[in-house]
C-alpha positions in Angstrom: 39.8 12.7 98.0 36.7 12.0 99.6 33.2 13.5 99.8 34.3 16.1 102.6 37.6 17.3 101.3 35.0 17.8 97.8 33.1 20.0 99.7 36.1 22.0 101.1 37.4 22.5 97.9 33.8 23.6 96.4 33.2 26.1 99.1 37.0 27.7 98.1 36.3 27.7 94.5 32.8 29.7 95.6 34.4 32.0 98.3 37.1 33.2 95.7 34.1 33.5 92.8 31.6 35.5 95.4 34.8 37.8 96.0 35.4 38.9 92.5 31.8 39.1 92.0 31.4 41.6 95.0 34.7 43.5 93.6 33.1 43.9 90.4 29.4 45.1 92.3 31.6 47.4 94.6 32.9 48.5 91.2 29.3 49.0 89.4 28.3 51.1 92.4 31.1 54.0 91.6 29.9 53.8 88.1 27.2 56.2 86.5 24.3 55.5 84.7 24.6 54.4 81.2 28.1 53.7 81.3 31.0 51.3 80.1 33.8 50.7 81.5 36.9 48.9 79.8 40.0 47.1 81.6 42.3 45.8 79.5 44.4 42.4 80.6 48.1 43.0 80.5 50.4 41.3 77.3 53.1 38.9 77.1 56.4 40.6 76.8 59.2 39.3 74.9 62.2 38.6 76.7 64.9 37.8 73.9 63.8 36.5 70.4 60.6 34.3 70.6 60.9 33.9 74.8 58.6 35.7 76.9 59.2 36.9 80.9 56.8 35.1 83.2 53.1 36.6 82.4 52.4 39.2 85.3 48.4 40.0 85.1 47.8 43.7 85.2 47.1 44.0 88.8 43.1 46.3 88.1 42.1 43.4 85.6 43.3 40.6 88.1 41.4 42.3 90.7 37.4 42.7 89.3 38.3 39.3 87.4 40.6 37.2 88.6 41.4 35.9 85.4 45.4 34.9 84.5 45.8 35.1 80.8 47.2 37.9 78.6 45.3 40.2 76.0 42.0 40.3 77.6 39.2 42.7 78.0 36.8 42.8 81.1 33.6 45.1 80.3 31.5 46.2 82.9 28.2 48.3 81.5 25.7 50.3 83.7 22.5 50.9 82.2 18.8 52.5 83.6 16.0 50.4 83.1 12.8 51.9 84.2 10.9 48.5 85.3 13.8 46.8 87.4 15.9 49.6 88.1 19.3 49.1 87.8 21.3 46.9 84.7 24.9 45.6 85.3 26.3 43.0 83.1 29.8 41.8 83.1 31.7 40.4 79.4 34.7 39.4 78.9 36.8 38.8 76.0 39.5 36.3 75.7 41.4 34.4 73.5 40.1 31.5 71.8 40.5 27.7 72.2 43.2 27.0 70.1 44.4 23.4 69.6 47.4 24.5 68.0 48.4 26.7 70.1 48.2 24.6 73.2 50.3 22.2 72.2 52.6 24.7 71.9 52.3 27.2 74.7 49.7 25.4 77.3 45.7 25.3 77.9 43.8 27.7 77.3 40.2 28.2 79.6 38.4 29.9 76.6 35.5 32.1 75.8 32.8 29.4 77.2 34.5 27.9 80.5 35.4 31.4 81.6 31.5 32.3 81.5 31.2 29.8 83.8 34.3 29.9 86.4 34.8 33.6 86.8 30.6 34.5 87.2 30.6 36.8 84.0 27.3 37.3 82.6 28.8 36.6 78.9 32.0 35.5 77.2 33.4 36.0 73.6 36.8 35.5 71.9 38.8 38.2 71.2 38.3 37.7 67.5 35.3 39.5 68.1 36.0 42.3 69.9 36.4 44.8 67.2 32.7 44.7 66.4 31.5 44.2 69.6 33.0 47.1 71.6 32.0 49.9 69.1 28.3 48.8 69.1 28.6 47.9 73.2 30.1 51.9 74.1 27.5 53.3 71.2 24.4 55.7 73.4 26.5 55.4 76.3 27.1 58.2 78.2 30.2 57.9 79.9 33.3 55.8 79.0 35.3 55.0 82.0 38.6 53.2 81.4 42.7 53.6 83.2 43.9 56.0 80.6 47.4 56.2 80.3 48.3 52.9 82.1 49.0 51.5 78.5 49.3 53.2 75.5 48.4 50.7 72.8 45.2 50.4 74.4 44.6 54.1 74.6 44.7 54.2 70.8 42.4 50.9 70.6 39.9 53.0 72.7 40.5 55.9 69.7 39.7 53.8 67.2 36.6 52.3 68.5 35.2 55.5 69.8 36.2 56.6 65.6 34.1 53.9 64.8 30.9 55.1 66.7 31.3 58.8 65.4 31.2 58.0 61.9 27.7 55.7 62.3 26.1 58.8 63.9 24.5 59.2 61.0 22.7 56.3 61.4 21.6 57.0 64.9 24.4 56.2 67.1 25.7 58.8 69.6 29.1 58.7 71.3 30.0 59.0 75.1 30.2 62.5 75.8 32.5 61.6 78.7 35.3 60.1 79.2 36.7 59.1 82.5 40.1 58.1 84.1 38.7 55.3 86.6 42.1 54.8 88.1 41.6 56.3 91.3 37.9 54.9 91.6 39.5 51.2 91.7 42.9 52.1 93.6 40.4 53.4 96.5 38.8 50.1 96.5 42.2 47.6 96.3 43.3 49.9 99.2 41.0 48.5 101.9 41.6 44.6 101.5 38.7 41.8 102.3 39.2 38.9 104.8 40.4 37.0 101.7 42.9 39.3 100.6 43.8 39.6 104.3 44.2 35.7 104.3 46.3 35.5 101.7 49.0 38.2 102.5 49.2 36.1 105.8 50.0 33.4 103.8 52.7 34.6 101.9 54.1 36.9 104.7 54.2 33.5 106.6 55.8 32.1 103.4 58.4 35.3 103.0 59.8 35.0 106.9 60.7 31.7 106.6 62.9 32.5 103.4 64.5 35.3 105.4 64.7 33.1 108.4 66.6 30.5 105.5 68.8 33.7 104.5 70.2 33.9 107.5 70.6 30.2 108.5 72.7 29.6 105.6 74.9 33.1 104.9 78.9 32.4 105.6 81.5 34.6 104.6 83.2 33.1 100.8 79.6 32.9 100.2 78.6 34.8 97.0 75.3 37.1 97.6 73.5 35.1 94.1 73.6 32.7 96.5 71.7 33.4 98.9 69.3 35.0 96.7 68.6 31.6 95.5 67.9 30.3 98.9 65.2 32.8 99.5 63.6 31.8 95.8 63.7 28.0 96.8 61.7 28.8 99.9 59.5 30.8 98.4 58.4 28.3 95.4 58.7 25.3 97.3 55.9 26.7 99.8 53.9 27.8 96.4 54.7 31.4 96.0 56.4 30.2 92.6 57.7 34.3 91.8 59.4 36.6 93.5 57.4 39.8 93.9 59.7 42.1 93.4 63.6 41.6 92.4 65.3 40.2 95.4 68.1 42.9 97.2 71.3 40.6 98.5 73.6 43.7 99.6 76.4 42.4 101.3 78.6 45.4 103.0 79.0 48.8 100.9 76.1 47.4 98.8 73.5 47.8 101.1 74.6 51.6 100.5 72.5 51.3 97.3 68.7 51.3 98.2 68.0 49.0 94.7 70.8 47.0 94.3 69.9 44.2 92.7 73.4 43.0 91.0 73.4 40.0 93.8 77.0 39.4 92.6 79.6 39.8 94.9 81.7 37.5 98.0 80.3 38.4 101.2 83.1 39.6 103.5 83.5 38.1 106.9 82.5 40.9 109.3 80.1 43.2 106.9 76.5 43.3 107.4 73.9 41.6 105.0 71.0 43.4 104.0 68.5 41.4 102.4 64.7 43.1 101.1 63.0 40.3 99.7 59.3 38.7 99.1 57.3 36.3 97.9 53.9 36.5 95.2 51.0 34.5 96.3 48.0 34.4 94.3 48.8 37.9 93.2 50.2 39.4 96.5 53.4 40.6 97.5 55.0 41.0 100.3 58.1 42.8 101.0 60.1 42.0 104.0 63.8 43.5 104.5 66.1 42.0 107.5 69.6 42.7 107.6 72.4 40.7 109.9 76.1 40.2 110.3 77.6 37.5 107.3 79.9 36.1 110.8 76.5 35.8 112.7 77.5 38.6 115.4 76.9 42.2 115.2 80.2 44.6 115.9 79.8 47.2 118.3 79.4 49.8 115.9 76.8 47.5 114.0 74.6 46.9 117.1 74.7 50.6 117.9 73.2 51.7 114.3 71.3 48.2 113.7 69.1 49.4 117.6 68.7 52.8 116.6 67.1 52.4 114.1 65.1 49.1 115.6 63.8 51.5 117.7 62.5 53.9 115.5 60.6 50.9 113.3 59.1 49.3 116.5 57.8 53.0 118.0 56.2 53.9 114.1 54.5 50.0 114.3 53.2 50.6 117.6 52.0 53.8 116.2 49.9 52.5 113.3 46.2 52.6 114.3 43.1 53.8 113.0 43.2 57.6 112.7 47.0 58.1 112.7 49.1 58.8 109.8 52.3 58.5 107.5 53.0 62.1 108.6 52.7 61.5 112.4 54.6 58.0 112.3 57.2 60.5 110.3 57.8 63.1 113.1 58.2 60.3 115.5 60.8 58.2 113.4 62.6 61.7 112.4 63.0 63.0 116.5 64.4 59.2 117.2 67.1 58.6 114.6 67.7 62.1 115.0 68.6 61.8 118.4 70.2 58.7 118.1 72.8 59.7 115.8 73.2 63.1 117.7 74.5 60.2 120.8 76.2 58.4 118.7 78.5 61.2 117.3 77.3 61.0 113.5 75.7 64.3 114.0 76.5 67.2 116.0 74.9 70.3 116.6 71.5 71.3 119.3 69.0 68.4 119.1 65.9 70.6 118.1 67.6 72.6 115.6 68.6 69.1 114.1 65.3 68.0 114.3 64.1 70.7 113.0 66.1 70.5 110.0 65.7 67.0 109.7 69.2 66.4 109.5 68.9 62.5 109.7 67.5 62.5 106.6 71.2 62.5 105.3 71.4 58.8 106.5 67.7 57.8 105.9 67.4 58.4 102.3 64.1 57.0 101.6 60.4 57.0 102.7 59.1 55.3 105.8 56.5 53.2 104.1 54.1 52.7 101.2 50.7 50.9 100.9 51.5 46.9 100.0 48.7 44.8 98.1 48.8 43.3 94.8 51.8 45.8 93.8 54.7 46.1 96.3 54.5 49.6 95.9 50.7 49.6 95.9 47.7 51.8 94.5 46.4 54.0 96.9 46.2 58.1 97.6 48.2 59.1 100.3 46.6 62.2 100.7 49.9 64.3 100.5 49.8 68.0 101.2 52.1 70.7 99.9 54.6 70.1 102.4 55.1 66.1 101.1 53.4 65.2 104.1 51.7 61.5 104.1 47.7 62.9 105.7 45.6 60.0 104.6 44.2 58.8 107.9 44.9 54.9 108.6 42.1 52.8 108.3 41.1 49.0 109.1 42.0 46.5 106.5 44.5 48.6 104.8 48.2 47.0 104.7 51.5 49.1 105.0 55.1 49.0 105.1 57.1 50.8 107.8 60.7 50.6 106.8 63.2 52.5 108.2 66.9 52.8 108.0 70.4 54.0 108.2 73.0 54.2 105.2 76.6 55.2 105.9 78.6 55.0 102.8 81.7 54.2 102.4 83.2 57.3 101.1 81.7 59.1 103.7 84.5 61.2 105.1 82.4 62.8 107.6 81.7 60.4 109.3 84.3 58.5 111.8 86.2 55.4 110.0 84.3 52.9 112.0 80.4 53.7 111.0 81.4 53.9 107.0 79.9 51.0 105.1 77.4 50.0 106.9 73.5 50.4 105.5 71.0 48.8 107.5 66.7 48.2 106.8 64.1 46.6 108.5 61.3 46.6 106.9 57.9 44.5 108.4 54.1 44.3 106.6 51.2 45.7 109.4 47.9 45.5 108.8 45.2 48.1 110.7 42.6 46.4 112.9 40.1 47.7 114.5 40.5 48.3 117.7 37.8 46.5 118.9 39.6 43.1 117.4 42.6 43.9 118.2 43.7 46.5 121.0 46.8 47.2 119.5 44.8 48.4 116.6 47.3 46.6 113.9 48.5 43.1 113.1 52.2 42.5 112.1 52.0 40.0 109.1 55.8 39.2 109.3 56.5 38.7 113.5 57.8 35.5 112.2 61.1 36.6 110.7 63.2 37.5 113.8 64.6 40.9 114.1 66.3 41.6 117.8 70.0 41.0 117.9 69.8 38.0 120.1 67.3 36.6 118.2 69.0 37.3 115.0 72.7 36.1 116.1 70.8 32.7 117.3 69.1 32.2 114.0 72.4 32.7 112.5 74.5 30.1 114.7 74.0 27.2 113.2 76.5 27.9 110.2 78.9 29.6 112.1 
């Protein structure tokens, strides 16, 4: 490596520092004076006797810290002081260096290292915190921490507040407030940063070419594990080393069932496969759903519902712009399919009263789209009124979904023979620019993964 590629790798290290530093300020600004606030790192969970699953961070944590390992505590504190205004300090507290224990399950960074690689303005081991916290929330104000989001920690909170109260007759006070600062940091992981932004290109870029994989190497006989395993080989081998959600292989009928995740069965020559699948990057998801015929050509019947409801996802994208909405993008998607399957004979009846009634709604089961970030299914109001309408108003640098599709089971006897068994999704990641960058006023993160038929019954030619 030489002096240069030094350099490059020093300025990354110090862009993704500065960002959880400015998360953490953007943080401190919400927060009142003489406060604490308290976000607890998630815990290994045993998967079968003394296994664990693969550590997921909890995703608040991860975000004002950036820091990977379980059973830690990030404390952020808030404090007046009349000659320079303003006090923030940043602690955490993490496990120890443990020689031991690394042999066994792998390095530790420890209470002195982190200090230094994550910006915090202190670090301690967690052997500590029992004594530290109860004299760190004592005169404070205000409490802020996620209540509810874990119940063990809830009671730890207890018990340390416990521990104030009975020292107030030595001179201690507890908070008189207590806050649920969930929605405070789910409004800021809603807007992402140029970073964030970079990176969810990244593994979008990642995700398509999985899907593109997917449907290079489906054949009939095939079983839909499979394939599954494709998509996870593409994913690790370009870094994302985790799925970020449980992959969806749903081959015919099975596509019927919005979270089927079984990923067992022979795909039949002549069905449709539905695949909703993506990658985790440094944290971020994304979540990408194509589906395509296992032969590598659509039937008639296919292509008519697989169009229909193309058309509907490409008119709600072209819709996503600063100032629109959820709700609006719904109307739109609900008069299309409507009318659609009103021409198509799945329907019948006069075309507003069907709208009206939102009849397709038989056949598209689900929502149209939800915020995507460092959950699939990520933080974020949506500003939903008392008739379930979506009214939050789109804004640049937040990062959707839009999803729709068509589900005809099987055992649908009102429907004609022909359209039974077929479920079909597509399902792309946009971004919302601003206008001024980009006229369309959104960015789709996953163009690459194809999604017309012709492009789709090229991509699938080379096994068939």
């Amino acid at each position: 490596m030489n002096i240069n590629d030094n350099l490059s790798h020093l300025g990354q290290t110090l862009l993704v520092l500065n960002e959880f530093c400015t998360r953490r300020e953007n943080f401190f600004a919400q927060m009142p004076q003489n406060s604490i606030a308290l976000f607890k790192a998630a815990s290994e969970v045993t998967r079968s006797n003394d296994t664990e699953y693969a550590f997921c961070q909890n995703k608040n944590f991860y975000y004002l810290t950036g820091f990977n390992e379980p059973d830690a505590l990030l404390v952020l504190i808030k404090n007046k002081d009349q000659d320079n205004g303003n006090q923030q300090n940043a602690y955490l507290f993490c496990r120890d260096k443990e020689p031991l224990a690394e042999i066994w399950q792998g390095r530790r960074i420890g209470a002195e290292k982190a200090k230094m690689d994550y910006g915090f303005d202190d670090a301690f081991t967690l052997d500590e915190i029992d004594t530290a916290l109860p004299e760190l929330i004592k005169n404070k104000d205000h409490l802020l921490y996620c209540q509810g989001e874990n119940q063990a920690f809830d009671l730890q909170v207890m018990a340390w507040l416990t521990k104030v109260k009975q020292a107030i007759k030595q001179g201690a006070k507890a908070p008189a407030n207590l806050f649920d600062c969930a929605a405070i940091i789910h409004e800021l992981r809603l807007i992402k940063s140029d970073h964030e932004i970079t990176i969810m290109r990244q593994v979008n870029d990642i995700s398509c070419g999985a899907h593109l994989r997917a449907m290079e190497k489906t054949q009939a006989g095939k079983f839909e594990y499979q394939i599954e395993a494709e998509l996870l080989h593409e994913f690790a081998r370009h870094g994302a080393r985790h799925a970020a959600y449980a992959s969806i292989v749903a081959g015919g009928d099975n596509a019927n069932i919005l979270h089927y995740t079984d990923n067992n069965d022979a795909l039949v020559n002549g069905d449709l496969l539905l695949i909703d699948a993506g990658g985790e990057l440094a944290g971020y998801a994304a979540d990408i759903t194509r589906t395509f015929p296992v032969n590598g050509h659509f039937s008639p019947e296919q292509k008519a519902l697989y169009e229909l409801v193309l058309k509907a996802q490409n008119a709600a994208i072209n819709e996503v712009k600063e100032g629109n909405t959820f709700a609006q993008l719904n109307i739109l998607v609900n008069e299309i399919l409507t009318q659609g399957l009103l021409e198509l004979g799945i329907l019948s009846d006069d075309l507003a009263t069907l709208i009206e009634e939102k009849a397709c709604k038989k056949y598209f089961i689900h929502g149209l789209g939800h915020w995507l970030g460092l959950d699939v299914h990520d933080v974020g109001d949506y500003q939903v009124n008392t008739d379930k309408q979506q009214l939050r108003k789109f804004k640049a640098g937040m990062v959707m979904t839009i999803e729709p599709g068509l589900y005809i089971p099987l055992d649908d006897d009102s429907v004609d023979k022909k359209w039974r068994g077929i479920g079909i999704r597509i399902e792309d990641n946009i971004l919302v620019v601003d206008k001024s960058i980009n006229a369309l006023g959104h960015e789709n993160l996953t163009a690459k993964a194809v999604k017309s038929v012709a492009d789709i019954e090229k991509a699938c030619a080379s096994t068939h």
